[in-house]
C-alpha positions in Angstrom: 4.9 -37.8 44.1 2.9 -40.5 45.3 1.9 -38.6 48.5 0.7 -36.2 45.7 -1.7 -38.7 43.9 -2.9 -40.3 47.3 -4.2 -37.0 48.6 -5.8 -36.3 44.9 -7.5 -39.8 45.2 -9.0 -39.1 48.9 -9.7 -35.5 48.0 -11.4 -37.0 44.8 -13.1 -39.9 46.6 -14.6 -37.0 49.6 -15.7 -34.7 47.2 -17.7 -37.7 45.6 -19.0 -39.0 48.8 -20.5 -35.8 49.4 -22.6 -35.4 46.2 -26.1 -36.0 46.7 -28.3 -37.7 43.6 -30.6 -34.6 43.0 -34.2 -35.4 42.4 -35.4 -36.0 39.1 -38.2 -33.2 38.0 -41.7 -34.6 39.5 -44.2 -34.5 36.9 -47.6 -35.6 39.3 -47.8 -31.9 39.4 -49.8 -32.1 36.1 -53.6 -32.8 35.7 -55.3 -32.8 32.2 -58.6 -33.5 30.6 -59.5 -33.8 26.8 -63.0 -34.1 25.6 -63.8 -34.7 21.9 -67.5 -35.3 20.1 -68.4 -35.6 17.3 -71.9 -36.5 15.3 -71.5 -38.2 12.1 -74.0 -38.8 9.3 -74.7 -43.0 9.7 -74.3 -43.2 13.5 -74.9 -41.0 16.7 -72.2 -38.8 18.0 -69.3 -40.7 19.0 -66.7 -39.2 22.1 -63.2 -40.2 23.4 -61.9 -38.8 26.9 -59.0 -38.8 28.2 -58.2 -37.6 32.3 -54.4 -37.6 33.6 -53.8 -37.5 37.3 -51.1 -39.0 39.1 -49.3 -40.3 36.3 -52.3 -42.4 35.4 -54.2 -41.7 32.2 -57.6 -43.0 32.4 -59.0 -43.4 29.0 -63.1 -43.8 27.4 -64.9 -43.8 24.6 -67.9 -44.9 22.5 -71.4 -42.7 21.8 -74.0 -40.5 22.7 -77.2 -41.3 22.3 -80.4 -39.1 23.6 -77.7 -37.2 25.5 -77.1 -40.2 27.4 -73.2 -41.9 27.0 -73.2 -45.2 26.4 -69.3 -46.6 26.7 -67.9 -48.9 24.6 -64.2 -49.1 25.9 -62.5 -47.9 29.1 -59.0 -48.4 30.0 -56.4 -47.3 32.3 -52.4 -46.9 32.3 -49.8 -45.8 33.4 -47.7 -43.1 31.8 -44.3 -43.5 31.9 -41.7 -40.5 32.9 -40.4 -39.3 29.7 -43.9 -39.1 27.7 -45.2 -37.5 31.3 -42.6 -35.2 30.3 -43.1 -34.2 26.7 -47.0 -33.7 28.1 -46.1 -31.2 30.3 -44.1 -28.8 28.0 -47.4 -29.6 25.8 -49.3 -28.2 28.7 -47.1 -25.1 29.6 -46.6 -24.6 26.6 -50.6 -24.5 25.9 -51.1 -23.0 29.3 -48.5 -19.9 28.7 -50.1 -19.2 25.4 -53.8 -19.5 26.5 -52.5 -16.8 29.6 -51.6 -14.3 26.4 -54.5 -11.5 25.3 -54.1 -12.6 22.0 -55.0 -16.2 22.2 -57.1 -16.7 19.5 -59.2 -19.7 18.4 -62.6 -20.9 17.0 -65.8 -20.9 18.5 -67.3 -24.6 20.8 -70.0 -25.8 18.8 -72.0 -29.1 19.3 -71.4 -32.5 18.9 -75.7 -33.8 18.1 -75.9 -31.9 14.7 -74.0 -33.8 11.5 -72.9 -30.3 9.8 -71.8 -28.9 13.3 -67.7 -28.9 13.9 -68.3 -31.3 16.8 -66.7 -30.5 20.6 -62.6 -30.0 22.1 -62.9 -29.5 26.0 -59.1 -29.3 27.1 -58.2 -28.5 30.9 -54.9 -28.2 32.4 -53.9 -28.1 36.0 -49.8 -26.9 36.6 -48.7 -26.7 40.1 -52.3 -25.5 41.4 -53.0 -23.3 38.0 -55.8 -24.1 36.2 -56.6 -23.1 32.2 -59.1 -24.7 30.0 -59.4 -24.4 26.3 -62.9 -25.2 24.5 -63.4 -24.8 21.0 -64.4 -27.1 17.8 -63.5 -30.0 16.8 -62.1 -28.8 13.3 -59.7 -26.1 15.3 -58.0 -29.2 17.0 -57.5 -31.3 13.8 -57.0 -28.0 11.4 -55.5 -25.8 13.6 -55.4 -22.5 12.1 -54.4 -20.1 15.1 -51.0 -20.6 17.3 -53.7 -21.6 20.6 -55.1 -23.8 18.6 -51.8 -25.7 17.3 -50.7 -25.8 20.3 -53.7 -27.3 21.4 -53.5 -29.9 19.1 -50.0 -30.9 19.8 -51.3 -31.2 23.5 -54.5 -33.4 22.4 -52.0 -35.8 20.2 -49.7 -36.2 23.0 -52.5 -37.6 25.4 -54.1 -39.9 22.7 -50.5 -41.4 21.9 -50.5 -43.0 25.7 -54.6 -43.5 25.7 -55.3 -47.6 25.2 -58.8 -46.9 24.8 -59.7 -46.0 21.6 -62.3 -47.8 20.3 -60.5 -48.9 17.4 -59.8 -45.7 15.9 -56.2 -44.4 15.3 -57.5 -41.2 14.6 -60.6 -39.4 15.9 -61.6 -36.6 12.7 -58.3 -36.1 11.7 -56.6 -36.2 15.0 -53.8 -38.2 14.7 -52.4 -40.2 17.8 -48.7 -38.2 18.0 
């Protein structure tokens, strides 16, 4: 009996030895840009961007004035594994559904005239694939159409690890989420 359990105990302890830790899922594999402009009626059009590369999400904002930008804030971080994560199921998710013939969302506008829906530039890069959504502003914080939802859960996902924000919490109705 006890020659029994010693062999299950070196049996057990071999088998163990041999397991190798697997690699966690790499997520540097994922690029992403998101543009948003706006005009508004007692100011000049105001703008956030945000760029992730490299785990790094390099955040701006401030205005546009005579089509030149004039930054107000400009911060980088670093994005930690699980929220790199969740933003790239955002991103396939977004990228997947942009790939689909019936992608549908509204027209890019501009961001210089007060009545105009302002500007949503979003670009993705996934393991060397590229897609890029541009619409209105109003289509990322009203979504109507699935690309655009989708969109907009993308955009919320970025701006909740931006620092740089120039003290707004929300940018025309886009929440930080």
């Amino acid at each position: 009996m006890k020659k029994t359990h010693l062999l299950f105990i070196l049996l057990a302890g071999c088998s163990a030895s041999d397991i190798q830790p697997q690699p966690e899922s790499t997520v540097a594999d994922i690029s992403g840009t998101v543009y948003l402009a706006k005009s508004t009626l007692l100011r000049p059009p105001v703008f956030e961007q945000h760029v992730l590369r490299n785990g790094k999400l390099f955040s701006e904002c401030g205005t546009i004035r005579n089509g030149k930008v004039i930054i107000e804030e400009q911060k980088m971080s670093t994005v930690d594994s699980k929220r790199l994560n969740l933003i790239k199921k955002s991103a396939i998710e977004l990228q997947d559904n942009l790939k689909e013939a019936d992608g549908k969302f509204r027209k890019l506008e501009s961001s210089n005239k007060i009545f105009d829906q302002g500007i949503a530039k979003i670009s993705i890069e996934l393991d060397g694939s590229r897609s890029e959504l541009k619409t209105n502003l109003s289509a990322i914080s009203d979504p109507l159409y699935t690309t655009e939802i989708i969109g907009a859960k993308f955009v919320r996902k970025l701006r909740k690890s931006a620092t740089a924000s120039c003290g707004r919490i929300s940018f025309f109705g886009i929440q930080k989420g």
